[in-house]
C-alpha positions as CSV (number, residue, x, y, z in Angstrom):
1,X,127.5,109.7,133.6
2,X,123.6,109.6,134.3
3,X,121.7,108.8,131.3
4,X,118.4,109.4,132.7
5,X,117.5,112.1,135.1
6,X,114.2,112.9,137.3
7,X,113.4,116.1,139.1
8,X,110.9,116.6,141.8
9,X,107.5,118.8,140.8
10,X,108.7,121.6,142.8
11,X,111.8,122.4,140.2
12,X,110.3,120.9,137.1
13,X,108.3,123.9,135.6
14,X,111.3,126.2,136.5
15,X,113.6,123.7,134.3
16,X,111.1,124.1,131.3
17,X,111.1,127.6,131.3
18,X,114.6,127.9,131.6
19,X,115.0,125.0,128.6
20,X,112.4,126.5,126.4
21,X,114.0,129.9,127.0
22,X,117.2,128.5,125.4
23,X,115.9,126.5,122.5
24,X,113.6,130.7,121.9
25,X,117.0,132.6,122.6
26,X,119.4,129.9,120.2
27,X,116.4,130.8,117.4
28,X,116.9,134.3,118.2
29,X,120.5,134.3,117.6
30,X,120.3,132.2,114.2
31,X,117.2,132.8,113.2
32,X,114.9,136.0,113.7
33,X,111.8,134.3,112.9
34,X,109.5,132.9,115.6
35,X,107.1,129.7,116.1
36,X,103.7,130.7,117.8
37,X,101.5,128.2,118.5
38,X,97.7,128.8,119.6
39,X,96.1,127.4,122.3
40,X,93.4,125.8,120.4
41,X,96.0,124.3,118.3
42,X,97.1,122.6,121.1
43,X,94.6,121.4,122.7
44,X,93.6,120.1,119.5
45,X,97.3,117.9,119.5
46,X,96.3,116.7,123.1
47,X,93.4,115.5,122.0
48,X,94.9,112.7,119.5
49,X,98.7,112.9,120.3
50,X,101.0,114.5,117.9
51,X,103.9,116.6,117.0
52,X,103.6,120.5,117.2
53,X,106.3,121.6,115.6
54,X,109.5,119.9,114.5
55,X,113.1,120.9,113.0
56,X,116.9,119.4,112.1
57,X,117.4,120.5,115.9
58,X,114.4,120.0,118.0
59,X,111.1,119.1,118.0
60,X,108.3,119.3,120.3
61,X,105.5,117.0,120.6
62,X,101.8,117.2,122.1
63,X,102.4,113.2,123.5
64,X,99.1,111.1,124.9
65,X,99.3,107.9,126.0
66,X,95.9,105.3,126.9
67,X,98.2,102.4,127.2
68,X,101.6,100.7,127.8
69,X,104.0,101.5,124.6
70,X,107.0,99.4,122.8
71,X,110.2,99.5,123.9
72,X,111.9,102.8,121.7
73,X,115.8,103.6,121.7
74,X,116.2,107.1,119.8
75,X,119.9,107.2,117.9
76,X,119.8,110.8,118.2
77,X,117.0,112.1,119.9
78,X,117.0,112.9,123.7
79,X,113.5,113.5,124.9
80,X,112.9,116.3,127.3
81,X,109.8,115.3,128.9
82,X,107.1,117.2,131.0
83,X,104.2,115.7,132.7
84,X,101.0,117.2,132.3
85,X,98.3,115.2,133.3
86,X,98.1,111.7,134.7
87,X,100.8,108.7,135.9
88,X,102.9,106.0,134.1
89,X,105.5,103.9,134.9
90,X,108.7,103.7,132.8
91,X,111.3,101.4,131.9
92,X,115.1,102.6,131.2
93,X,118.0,101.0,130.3
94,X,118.8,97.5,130.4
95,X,118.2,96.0,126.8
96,X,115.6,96.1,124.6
97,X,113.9,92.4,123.9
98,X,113.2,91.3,119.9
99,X,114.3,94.7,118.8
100,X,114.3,96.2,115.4
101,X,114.7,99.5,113.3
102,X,111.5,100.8,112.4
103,X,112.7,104.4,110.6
104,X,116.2,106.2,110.5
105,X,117.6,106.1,113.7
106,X,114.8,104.2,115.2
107,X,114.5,101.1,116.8
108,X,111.1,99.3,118.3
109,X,111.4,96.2,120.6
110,X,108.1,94.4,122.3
111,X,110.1,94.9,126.2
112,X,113.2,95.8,128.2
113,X,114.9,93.8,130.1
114,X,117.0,94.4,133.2
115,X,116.1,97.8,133.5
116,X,115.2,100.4,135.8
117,X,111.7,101.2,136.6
118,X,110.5,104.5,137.9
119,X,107.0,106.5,138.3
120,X,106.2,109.7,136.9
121,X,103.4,111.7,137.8
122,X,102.4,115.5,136.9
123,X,104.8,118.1,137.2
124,X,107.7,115.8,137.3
125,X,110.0,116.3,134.3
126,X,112.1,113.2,133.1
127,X,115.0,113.2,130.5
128,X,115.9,110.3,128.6
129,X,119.3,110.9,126.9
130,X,119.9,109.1,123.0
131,X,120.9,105.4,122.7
132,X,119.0,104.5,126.1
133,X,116.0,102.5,125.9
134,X,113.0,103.4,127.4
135,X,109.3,102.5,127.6
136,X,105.9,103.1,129.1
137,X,104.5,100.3,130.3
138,X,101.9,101.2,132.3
139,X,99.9,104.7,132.1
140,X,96.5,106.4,133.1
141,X,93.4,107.2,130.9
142,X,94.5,109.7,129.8
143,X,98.4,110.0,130.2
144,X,99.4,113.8,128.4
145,X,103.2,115.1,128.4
146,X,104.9,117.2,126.7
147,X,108.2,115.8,124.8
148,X,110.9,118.1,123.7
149,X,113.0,116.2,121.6
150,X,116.7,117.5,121.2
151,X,119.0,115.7,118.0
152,X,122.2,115.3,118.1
153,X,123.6,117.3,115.3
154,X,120.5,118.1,114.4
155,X,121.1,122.4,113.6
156,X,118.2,124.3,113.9
């Protein structure tokens, strides 16, 4: 099975929708409260980088990037991501060089090696699925994405 899957601009906003539709229709069928979150708010997130809103099941994260990143494998988190604004090259798979746990679940590593390297650019949308390792290590001034970050066993 694929671990990591890109999809041309043409079909990426089309797979948002239809993603953020689900995560909005599984609240709906647990929960009947709603998240609304104002444009100012986010722009304000773009500006620095930083999480919008996060659960046990999801969360979903204003991302910028000015530079290359560490190395990061997620234990449970697969992130959903949708580029915005910019272009960065990203490394997947392969190991991850003087790695180490950082937080729960988390581990940090200074490169990858023997991975795959692709370019995204805006539009595209890019899915990283947990365990695999994956960095950024080269990006425009500024790089913005939204991440959508699904956990394993994670609830709502």
């Amino acid at each position: 099975m694929n671990s990591v899957l890109s999809i041309s601009r043409g079909r990426a906003l089309a797979l948002c929708l239809v993603a953020a539709a689900g995560i909005v229709q599984a609240a709906k069928t647990t929960d009947p409260d709603t998240k609304f979150i104002p444009a100012a708010t986010v722009s304000a997130a773009f500006a620095k980088g930083m999480p919008l809103f996060e659960t046990a099941g999801y969360k979903i994260h204003a991302s910028r990037r000015e530079a290359p990143g560490m190395a990061e494998v997620h234990a449970k988190d697969t992130d959903i991501i949708y580029v915005l604004d910019g272009t960065a090259t990203v490394v997947t798979g392969g190991d991850v060089v003087d790695g180490r746990t950082t937080a729960a679940d988390e581990i940090r590593g200074a490169s990858i090696r023997g991975g795959t390297t692709r370019r995204l650019a805006k539009g595209d949308v890019f899915v990283v699925a947990n365990g695999v390792p994956h960095q950024f290590t080269e990006t425009t001034n500024p790089f913005l994405y939204y991440v959508v970050k699904a956990t394993a066993g994670g609830g709502r």
